[in-house]
N, C-alpha and C positions, 0 to 999 in steps of 0.2 A: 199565743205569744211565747217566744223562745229570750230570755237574753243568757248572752255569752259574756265570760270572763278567763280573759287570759292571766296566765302567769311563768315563770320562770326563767324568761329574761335576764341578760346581764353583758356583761367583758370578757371575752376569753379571748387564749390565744390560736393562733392556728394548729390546728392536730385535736383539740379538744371536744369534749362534749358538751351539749347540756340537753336536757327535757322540758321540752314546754307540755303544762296543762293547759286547759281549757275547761270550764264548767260550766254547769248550764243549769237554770231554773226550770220549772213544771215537773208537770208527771208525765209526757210525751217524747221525752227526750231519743226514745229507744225509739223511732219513729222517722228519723228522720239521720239522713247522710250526713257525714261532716266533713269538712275540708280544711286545709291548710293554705293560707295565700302569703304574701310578704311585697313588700312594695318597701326598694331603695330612695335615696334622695335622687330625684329627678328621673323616675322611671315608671312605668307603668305599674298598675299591682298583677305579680305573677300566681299562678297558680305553682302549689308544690306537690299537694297529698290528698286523696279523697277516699274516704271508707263510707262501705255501705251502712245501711244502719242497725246490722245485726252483726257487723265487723267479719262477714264472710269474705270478702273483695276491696281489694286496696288498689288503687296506680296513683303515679310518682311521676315528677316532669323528670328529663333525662338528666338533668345538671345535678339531681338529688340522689339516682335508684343508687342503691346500695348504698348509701351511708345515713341516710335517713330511715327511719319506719314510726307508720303512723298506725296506732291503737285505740282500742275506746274497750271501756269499764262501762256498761249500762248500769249496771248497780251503781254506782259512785256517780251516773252522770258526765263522766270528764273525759276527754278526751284526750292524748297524749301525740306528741312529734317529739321522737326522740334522733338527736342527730347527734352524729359523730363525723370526726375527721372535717372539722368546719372550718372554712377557709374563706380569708379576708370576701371575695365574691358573695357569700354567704349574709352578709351585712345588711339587715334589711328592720323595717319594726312587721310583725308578722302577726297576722288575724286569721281566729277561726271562724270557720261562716259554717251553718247550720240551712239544708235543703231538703225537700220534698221529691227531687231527683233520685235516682238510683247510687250512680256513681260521679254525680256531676264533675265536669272539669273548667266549666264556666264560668267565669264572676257573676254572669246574667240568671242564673241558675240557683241562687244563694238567697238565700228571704232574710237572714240573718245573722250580724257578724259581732264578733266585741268588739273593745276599744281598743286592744294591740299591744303589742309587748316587746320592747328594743333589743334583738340581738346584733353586739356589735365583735366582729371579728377581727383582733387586730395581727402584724406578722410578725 
């Protein structure tokens, strides 16, 4: 059993940054791929960021590469999406999900996620 807990969430403007964590219970953590997903009001949940689980191999959906990057601290457990240059589009509440995949890009692929954390981007 994995659970996840998101955090750093909040209000920004467009141009800004923030950092979302992620952290995670057990002693297998270092085991397993993490991802980044985000689901808007009234839209499907999107996939954003996925690292392996030794943080050798990262991809990024197009709408994010270069202003996003996603990290992970096996020591600490946590996992990291750090975005800049965030813009109203950007608007989503955003979950990490935890897989037994390589470098999954799939919702379907994901055995566990936290409860989500709201970033909202205003102009």
């Amino acid at each position: 059993q994995v659970q996840l807990a998101e955090s750093g969430g909040g209000l920004v403007q467009a141009g800004d940054s923030l950092r979302l964590s992620c952290t995670a219970s057990g002693r297998t953590f270092s085991n397993y791929a993490m991802g980044w997903f985000r689901q808007a009001p009234g839209k499907e949940r999107e996939f954003v960021a996925a690292i392996t689980s030794s943080g050798d191999s990262t991809h990024y959906t197009d709408s994010v590469e270069g202003r996003f990057t996603i990290s992970r601290d096996n020591y600490k457990n946590t996992v990291y999406l750090q975005m800049n240059s965030l813009q109203p589009r950007d608007t989503a509440v955003y979950y990490c999900g935890a897989s037994a995949g390589v470098l999954p890009r799939l919702e379907y692929n994901y055995d566990y996620w936290g409860q989500g954390t709201q970033v909202t981007v205003s102009s």
